[in-house]
C-alpha positions in Angstrom: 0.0 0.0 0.0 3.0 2.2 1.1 4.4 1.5 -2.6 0.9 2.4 -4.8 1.1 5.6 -2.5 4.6 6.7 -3.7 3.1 5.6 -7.7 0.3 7.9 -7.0 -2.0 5.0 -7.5 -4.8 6.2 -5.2 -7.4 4.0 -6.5 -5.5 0.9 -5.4 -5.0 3.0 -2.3 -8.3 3.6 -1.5 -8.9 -0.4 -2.7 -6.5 -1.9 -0.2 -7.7 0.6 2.7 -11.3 -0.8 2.3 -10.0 -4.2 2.0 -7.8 -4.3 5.2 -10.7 -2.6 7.0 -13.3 -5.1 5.9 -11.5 -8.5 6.0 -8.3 -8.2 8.6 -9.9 -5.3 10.9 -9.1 -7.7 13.9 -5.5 -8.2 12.9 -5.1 -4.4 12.5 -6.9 -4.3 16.2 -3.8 -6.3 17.5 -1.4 -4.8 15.4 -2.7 -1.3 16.3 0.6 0.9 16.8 2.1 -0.6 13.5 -1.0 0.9 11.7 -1.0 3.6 13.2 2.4 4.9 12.9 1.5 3.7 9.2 -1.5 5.7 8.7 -0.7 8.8 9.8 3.1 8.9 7.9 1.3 9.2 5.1 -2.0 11.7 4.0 -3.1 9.1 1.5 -4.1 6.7 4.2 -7.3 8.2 5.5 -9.3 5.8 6.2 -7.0 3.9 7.9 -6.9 7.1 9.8 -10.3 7.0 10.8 -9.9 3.6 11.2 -7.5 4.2 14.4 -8.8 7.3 15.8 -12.1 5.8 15.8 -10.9 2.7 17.5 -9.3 5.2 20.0 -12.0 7.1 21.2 -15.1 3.9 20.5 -12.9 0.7 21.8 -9.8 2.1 23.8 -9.9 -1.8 25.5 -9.1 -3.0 22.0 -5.5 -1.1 22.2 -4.8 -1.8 25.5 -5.2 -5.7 24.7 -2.7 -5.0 21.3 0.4 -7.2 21.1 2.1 -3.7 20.4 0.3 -1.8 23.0 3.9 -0.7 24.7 5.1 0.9 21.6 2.0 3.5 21.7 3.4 6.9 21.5 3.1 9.0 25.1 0.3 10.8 23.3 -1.6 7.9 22.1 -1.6 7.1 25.7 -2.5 9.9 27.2 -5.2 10.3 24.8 -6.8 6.5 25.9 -6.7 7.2 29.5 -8.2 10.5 29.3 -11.5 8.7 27.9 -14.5 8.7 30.2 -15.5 5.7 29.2 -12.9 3.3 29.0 -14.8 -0.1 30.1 -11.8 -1.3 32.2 -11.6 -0.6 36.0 -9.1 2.2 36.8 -6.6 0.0 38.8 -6.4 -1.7 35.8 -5.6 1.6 34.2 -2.5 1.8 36.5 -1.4 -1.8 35.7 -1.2 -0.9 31.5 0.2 2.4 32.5 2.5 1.1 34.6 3.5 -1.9 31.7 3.7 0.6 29.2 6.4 2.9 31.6 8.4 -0.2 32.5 8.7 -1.4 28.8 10.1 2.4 28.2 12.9 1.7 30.8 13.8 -2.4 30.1 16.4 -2.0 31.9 13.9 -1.6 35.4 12.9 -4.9 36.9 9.4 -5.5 37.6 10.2 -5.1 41.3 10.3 -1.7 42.8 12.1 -3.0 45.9 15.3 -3.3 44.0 14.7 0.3 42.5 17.9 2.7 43.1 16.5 7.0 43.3 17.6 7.0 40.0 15.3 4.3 38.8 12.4 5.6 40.4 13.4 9.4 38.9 13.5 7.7 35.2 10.3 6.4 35.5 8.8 8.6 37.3 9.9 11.1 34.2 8.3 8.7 32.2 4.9 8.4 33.7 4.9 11.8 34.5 2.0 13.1 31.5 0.0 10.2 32.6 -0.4 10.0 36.1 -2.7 13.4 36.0 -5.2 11.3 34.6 -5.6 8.2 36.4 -8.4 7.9 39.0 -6.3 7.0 42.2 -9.0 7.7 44.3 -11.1 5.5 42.8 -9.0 2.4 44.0 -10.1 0.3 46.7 -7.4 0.2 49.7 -6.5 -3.0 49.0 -5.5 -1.9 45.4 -3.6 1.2 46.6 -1.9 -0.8 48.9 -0.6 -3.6 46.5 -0.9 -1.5 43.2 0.6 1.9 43.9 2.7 2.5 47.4 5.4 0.2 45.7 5.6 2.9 43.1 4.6 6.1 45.3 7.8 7.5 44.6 6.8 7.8 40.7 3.8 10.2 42.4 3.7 14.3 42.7 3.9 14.7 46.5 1.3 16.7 46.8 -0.7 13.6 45.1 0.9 11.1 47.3 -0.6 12.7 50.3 -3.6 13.2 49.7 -4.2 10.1 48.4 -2.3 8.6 52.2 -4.9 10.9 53.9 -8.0 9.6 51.7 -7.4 6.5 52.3 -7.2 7.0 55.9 -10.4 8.8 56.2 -12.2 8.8 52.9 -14.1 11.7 53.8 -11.1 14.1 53.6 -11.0 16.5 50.7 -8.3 16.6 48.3 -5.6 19.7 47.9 -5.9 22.3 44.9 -3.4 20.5 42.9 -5.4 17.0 43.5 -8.6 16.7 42.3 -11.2 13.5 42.4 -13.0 12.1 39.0 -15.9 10.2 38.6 -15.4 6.6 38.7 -16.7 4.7 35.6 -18.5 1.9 35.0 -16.6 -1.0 34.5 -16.7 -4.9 34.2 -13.5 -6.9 35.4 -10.5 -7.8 32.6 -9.0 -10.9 33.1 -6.5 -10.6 30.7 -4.4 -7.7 32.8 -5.2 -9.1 35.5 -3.5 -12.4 34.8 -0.7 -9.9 33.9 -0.3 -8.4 37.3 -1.2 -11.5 39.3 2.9 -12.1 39.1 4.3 -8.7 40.8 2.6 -8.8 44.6 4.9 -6.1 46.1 4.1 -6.0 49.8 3.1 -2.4 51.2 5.7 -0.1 52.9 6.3 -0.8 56.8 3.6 1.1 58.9 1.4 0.7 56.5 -1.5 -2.3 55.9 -5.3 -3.2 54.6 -7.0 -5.1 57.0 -10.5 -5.7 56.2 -10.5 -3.4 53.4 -9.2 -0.3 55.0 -5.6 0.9 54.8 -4.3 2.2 58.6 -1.0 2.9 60.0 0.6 1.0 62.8 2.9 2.9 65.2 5.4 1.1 66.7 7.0 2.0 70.1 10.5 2.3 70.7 
């Protein structure tokens, strides 16, 4: 297609764009980034334009579940988590956020305990777009416990706190710089959960969720 385009053969242009839509839409689903990147190199290729921002802003779950979903540009992700309707839950969220920033930085393990400052800065540099629009509050303690303090040192500090002192009395109000979104309606994916299943990173020291509720323990000296 990329060859009839530099021929000026727009008819077989415009053929092949309606044939990869109609018979290997799927295959473009899963190869998403690749057509993407594709599409929008080149102004002959608008369908499969539409094709991808339509998949965007209708089925963002679809991109998520790509094989090349980590290759997304920061924009492209930005622009998926931003939707109001994505039909994943927003821990979730984290976890492919999260998998996208660690495939940015291979050379982080997928456990934060054996993260140097410098580790944490790099992908905390990384995340740093993102993490204004994911719905922390949302997050049951249990999630924020096992999901997020691992990584709190990726978070604003202004964030971090306030998130500590929802969590410790949910009817606190968040700062200026902090602010709480709806939470959406959702149905469990198994897929990225069978993902995250592997990294169970115990909460910091002082810190744990029994029966649902995070609390602090104080220990005497």
């Amino acid at each position: 297609m990329v060859a009839a385009s530099e021929l000026s053969l727009q008819e077989l242009v415009i053929h092949l764009q309606s044939f990869l839509i109609e018979k290997k839409a799927n295959w473009m689903e899963k190869n998403f980034n690749l057509i993407y990147q594709t599409s929008f190199e080149n102004d002959s290729f608008l369908e499969l334009q539409k094709f991808c921002t339509d998949l965007m802003s209708k089925e963002p779950e679809k991109i998520f579940k790509s094989v090349d979903f980590v290759s997304i540009s920061e924009k492209s992700l930005v622009t998926l988590i931003q939707n109001d309707n994505l039909p994943i839950s927003d821990v979730q969220v984290w976890d492919y956020v999260l998998k996208w920033g660690l495939a940015q930085n291979p050379e982080l393990s997928s456990d934060p305990s054996n993260y140097s400052k410098n580790d944490f800065t790099s992908l905390k540099k990384t995340l740093q777009q993102c993490i204004p629009f994911i719905r922390f509050h949302n997050l049951t303690s249990k999630e924020f416990s096992n999901k997020v303090l691992p990584y709190r040192k990726v978070l604003p500090k202004e964030l971090y706190l306030d998130l500590i002192k929802y969590f410790l009395d949910p009817d606190s109000k968040p700062s200026d710089k902090s602010e709480f979104k709806e939470t959406r309606e959702i149905e469990s994916d198994p897929q990225i959960t069978e993902e995250t299943k592997e990294i169970k990173p115990s909460p910091p020291s002082g810190i744990n969720t029994a029966n649902g509720r995070l609390t602090t323990t104080l220990k005497n000296k």
